[in-house]
C-alpha positions in Angstrom: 0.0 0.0 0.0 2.4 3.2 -1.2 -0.8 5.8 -1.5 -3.8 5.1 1.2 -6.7 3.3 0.9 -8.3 6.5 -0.9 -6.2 6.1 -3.9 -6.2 2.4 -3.9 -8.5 2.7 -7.4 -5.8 4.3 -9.0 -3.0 2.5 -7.6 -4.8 -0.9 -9.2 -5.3 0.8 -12.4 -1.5 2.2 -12.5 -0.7 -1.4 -11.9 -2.7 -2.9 -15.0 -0.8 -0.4 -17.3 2.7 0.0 -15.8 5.2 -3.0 -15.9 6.5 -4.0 -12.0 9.9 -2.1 -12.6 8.1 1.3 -13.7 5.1 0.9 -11.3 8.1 0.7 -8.9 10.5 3.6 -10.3 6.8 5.5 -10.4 6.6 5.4 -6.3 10.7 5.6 -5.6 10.2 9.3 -7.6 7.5 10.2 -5.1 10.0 11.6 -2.4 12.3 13.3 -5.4 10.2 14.8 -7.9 8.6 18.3 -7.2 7.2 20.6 -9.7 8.5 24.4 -10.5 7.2 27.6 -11.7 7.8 28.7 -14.9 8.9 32.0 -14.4 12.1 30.6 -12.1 13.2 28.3 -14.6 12.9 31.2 -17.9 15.0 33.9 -15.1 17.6 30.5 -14.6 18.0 30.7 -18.9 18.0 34.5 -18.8 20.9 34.0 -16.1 22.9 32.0 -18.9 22.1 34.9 -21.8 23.4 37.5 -19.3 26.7 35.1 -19.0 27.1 35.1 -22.4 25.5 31.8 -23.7 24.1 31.3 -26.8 24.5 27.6 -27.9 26.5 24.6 -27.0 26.8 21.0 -25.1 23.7 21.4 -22.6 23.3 18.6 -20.1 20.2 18.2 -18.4 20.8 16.0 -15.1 17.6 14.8 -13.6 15.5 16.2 -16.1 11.9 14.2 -15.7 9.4 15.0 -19.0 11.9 18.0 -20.2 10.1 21.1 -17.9 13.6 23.0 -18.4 14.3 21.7 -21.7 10.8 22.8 -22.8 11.5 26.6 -21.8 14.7 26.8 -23.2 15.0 29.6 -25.4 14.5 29.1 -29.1 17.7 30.8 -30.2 19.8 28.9 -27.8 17.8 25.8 -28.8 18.8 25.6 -32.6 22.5 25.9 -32.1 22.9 23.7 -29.0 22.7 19.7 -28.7 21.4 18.1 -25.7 21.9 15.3 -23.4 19.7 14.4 -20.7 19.7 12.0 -17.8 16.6 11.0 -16.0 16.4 7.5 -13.8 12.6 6.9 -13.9 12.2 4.5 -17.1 8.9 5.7 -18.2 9.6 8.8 -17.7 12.6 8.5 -19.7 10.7 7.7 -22.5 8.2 10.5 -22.2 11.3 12.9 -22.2 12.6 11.0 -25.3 9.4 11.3 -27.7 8.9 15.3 -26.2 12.6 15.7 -27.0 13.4 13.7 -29.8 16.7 15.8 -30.5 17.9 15.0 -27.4 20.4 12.0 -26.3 18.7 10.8 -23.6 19.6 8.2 -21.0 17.7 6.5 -18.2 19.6 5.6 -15.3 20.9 7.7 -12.2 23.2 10.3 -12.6 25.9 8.2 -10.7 25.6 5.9 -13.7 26.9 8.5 -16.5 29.5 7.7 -18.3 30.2 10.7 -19.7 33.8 12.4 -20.2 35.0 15.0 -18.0 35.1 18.9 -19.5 32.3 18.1 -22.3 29.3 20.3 -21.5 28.9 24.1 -21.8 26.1 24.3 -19.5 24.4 22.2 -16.9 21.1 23.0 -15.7 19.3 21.2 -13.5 16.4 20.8 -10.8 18.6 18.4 -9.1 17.1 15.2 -7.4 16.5 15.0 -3.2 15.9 11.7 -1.1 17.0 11.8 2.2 19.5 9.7 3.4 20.7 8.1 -0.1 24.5 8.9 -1.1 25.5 7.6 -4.6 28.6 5.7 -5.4 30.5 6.8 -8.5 32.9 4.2 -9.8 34.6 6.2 -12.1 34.5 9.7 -10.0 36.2 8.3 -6.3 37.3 11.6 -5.1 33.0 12.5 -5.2 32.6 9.0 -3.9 34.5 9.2 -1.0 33.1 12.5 0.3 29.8 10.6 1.5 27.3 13.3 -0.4 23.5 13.3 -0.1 22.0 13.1 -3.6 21.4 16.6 -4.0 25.3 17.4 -3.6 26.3 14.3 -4.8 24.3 15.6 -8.3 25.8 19.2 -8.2 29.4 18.2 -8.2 29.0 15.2 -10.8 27.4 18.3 -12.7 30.6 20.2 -12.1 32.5 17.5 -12.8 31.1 17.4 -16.3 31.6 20.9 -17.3 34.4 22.6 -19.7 36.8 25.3 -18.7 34.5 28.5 -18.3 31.3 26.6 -18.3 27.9 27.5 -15.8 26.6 25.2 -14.2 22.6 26.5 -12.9 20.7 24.5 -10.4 18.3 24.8 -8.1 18.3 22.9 -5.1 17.3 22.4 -1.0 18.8 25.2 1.2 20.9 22.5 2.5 23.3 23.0 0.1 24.9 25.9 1.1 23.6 26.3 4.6 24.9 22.7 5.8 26.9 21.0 2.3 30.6 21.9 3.6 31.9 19.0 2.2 30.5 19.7 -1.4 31.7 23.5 -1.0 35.0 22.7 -0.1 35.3 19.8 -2.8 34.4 22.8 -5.7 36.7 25.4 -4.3 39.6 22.2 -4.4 39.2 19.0 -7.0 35.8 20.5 -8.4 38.2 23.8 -9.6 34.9 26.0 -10.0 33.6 28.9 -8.2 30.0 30.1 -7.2 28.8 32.7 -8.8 25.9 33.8 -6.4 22.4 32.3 -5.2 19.1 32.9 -5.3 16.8 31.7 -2.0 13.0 31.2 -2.6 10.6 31.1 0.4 8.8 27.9 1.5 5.6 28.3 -0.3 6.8 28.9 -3.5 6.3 25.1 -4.8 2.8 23.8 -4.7 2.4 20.8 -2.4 6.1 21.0 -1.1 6.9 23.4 1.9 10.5 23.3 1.3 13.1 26.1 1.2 15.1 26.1 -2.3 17.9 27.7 -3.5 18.9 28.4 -7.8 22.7 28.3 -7.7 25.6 29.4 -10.1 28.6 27.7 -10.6 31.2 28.5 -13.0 33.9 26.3 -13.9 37.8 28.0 -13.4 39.7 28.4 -16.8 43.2 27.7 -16.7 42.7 27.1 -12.6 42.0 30.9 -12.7 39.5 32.3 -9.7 36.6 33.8 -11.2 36.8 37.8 -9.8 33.3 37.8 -9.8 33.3 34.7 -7.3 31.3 34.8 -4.1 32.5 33.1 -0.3 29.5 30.7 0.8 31.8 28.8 3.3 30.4 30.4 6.0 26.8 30.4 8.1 25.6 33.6 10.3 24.0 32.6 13.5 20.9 35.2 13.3 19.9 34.8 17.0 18.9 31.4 19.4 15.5 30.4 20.5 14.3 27.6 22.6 12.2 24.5 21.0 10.3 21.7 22.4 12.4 18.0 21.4 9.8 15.6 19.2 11.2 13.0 21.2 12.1 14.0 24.6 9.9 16.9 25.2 12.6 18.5 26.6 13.1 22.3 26.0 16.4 22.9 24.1 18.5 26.0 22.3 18.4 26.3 18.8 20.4 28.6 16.4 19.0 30.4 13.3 21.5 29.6 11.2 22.2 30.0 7.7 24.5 30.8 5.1 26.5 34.2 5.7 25.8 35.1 2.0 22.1 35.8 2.3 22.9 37.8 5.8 25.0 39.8 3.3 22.5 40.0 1.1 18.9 39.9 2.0 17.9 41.2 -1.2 18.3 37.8 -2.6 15.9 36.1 -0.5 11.7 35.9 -0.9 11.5 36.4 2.9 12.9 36.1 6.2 14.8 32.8 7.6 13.0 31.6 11.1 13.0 28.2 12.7 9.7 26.0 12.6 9.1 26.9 16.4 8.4 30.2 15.4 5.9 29.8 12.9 3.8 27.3 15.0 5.4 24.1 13.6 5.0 21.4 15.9 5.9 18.8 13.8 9.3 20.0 12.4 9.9 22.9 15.1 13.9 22.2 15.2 13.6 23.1 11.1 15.4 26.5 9.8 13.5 27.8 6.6 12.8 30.8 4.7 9.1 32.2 5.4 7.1 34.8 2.9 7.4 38.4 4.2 4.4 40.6 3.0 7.2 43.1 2.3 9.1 41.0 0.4 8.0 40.6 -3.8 9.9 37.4 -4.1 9.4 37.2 -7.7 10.5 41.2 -8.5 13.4 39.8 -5.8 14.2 37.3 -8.4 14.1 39.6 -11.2 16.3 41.9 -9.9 19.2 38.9 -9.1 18.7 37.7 -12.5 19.8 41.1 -13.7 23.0 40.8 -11.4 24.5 38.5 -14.0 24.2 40.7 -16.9 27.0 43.3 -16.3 29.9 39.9 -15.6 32.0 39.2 -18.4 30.8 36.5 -21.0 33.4 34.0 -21.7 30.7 31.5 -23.3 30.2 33.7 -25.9 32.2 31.7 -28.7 30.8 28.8 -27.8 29.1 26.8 -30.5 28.1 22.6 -30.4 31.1 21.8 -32.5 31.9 17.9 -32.1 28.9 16.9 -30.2 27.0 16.8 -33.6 30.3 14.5 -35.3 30.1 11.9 -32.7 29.1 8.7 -34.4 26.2 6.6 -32.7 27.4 3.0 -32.2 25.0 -0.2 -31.5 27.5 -1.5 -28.8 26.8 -1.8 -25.0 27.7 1.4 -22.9 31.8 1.2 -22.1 32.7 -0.6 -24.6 35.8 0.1 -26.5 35.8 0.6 -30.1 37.3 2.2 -32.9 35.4 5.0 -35.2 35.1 5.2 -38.8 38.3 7.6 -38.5 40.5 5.2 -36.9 40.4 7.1 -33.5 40.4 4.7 -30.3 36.8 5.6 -28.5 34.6 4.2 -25.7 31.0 4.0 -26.3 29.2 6.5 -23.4 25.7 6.4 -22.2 24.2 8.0 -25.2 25.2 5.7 -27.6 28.3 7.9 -29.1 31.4 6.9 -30.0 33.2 9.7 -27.5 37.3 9.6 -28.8 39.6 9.1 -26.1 43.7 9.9 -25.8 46.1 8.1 -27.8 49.8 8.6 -27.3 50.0 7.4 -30.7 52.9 5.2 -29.9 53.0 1.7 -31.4 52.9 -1.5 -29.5 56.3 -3.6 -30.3 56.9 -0.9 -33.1 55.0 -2.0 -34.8 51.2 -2.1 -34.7 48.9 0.9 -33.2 46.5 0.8 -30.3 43.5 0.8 -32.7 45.3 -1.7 -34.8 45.5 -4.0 -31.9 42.0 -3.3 -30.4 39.8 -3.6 -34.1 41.9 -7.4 -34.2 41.0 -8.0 -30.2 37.2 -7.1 -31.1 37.2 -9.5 -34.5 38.7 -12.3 -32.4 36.1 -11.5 -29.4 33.4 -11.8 -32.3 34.4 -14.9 -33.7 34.5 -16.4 -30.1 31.0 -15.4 -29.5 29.6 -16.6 -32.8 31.6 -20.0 -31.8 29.8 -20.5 -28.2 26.6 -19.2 -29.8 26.8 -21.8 -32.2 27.9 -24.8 -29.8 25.0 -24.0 -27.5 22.4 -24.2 -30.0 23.8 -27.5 -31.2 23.9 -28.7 -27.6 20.2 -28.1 -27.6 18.9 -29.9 -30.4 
């Protein structure tokens, strides 16, 4: 029983139409998927314009039906190509027939295969489920840093992006009030630098009282700081109250903390930060979130920050989709190595591309290149496949 006997007639009829693996992706996206409004997404585009954006490699990390894709800007749309990740299989295939231009690839974000430095821009309403923290094989230093999902997403988006590239994303509050680890990790091995942050109050999503911050990341060039980088490293205590424990009933202290850049800057917040206790909530009352403020016009609030980013410099400006659209597709399971109809040594990624990798060039024994040797590896592989294909069948007759 996921939904209450209330729902029960549409749980049974989900279940005649859904196959057991997407009835059960269906109720796993429960706790992750929440719905935004328009108008924050189209400022989150307008953010990239201002940064000098106008086509490119656009990766979409947890991107459900398309919402983000589906208000991206028509000028930006033509000269970019898109790859999108979403883990919910039906989904996936919603995304896919909205966005047929798209590469798209079901599976979690943990699971992409794709190369380091090879997308422009990232944007992303990135995925939260408490207490789950991805393993990346192929990313260890991420790995090891024990991230929640939602930070664990931002710096595999990070991770992904070119010299110069933005990453966008919009995320819990957590992030940046409580996510040292993930902050430190961008400043060090992520070698990228925020940019600034938007905070929207807790009624801004329908059905989801949670406090949400937009984010900008930009990736360093040449390991060069960005000047127009902001410090988020730190929290400002805003004063201490006293709160009644769920558990113990006790009466204990409790700081109103939060990130010392919105202390700085107020201006970038759709209200005023105050703990659950003080707003009546018994049920979370040790909770810190950000409350509407009749004085406060979140969305002119978000209009204005939006604008912030059109006066920095614009180092995406050249930036055009170049290779992506030379990639050859390739029939072959994800990782496998092959060679392209150039000769160039290549690994096959999550999209179905044949993505080149590094060759020294050097020949083996002086005599016969890496390709030379793998195209000959894969023919014998072939011929030993064909040969236990054929024995079974004869074993079966």
């Amino acid at each position: 029983m996921y939904f209450g006997n209330s729902a029960q007639s549409k749980v049974d009829e989900l279940r005649e139409v859904l196959t057991d693996e997407e009835f059960e992706d269906a109720v796993s996206s429960l706790s992750s998927g929440y719905f935004y409004p328009p108008h924050i997404v189209e400022g989150m585009w307008e953010v990239l314009r201002h940064l000098g954006f106008k086509g490119g490699r656009v990766f979409e990390g947890s991107a459900g039906v398309g919402g983000m894709l589906t208000l991206m800007p028509s000028d930006m749309l033509k000269n970019s190509s898109i790859r999108a990740v979403e883990k919910d299989r039906l989904t996936a295939k919603i995304l896919k027939a909205l966005h047929p231009d798209a590469d798209v690839f079901s599976g979690g974000i943990e699971d992409v295969n794709a190369a380091p430095s090879s997308v422009d821009v990232a944007i992303t309403n990135v995925p939260f489920v408490s207490g789950v923290r991805p393993v990346d094989k192929r990313n260890t230093d991420i790995t090891r840093l024990n991230l929640d999902l939602h930070d664990f997403a931002i710096a595999k988006n990070v991770r992904l992006l070119a010299p110069g590239g933005v990453g966008i994303f919009m995320t819990t509050s957590l992030t940046l009030d409580k996510g040292n680890k993930l902050k430190e990790w961008l400043n060090t091995n992520g070698e990228a630098d925020v940019l600034g942050a938007f905070r929207f109050n807790n009624e801004t999503f329908a059905g989801a009282p949670v406090t949400t911050d937009v984010i900008v990341i930009r990736k360093r060039d040449k390991g060069m700081v960005s000047p127009h980088a902001v410090r988020v490293l730190d929290n400002h205590v805003e004063r201490v109250v006293s709160y009644v424990d769920e558990k113990t009933r006790e009466e204990k202290p409790l700081q109103v903390s939060y990130n010392n850049y919105f202390h700085e800057h107020p201006e970038f917040m759709g209200g005023r930060m105050f703990a659950g206790t003080e707003k009546g909530d018994t049920f979370r009352p040790s909770s810190i979130g950000l409350y509407p403020d009749p004085s406060i016009d979140q969305k002119s609030q978000w209009e204005k920050w939006v604008g912030t980013f059109e006066s920095m410099d614009k180092p995406l400006e050249s930036v055009v989709p170049s290779e992506e659209e030379e990639l050859e597709e390739s029939s072959l399971p994800i990782g496998t190595l092959t060679v392209n109809s150039q000769g160039q040594l290549g690994v096959v990624d999550n999209f179905s591309k044949i993505r080149p990798i590094e060759d020294d060039g050097k020949k083996v024994k002086s005599k016969y290149t890496k390709a030379e040797l793998l195209e000959d590896y894969n023919r014998v592989k072939g011929s030993c496949k064909g040969c236990f294909r054929l024995s079974i069948e004869q074993l079966g007759r």
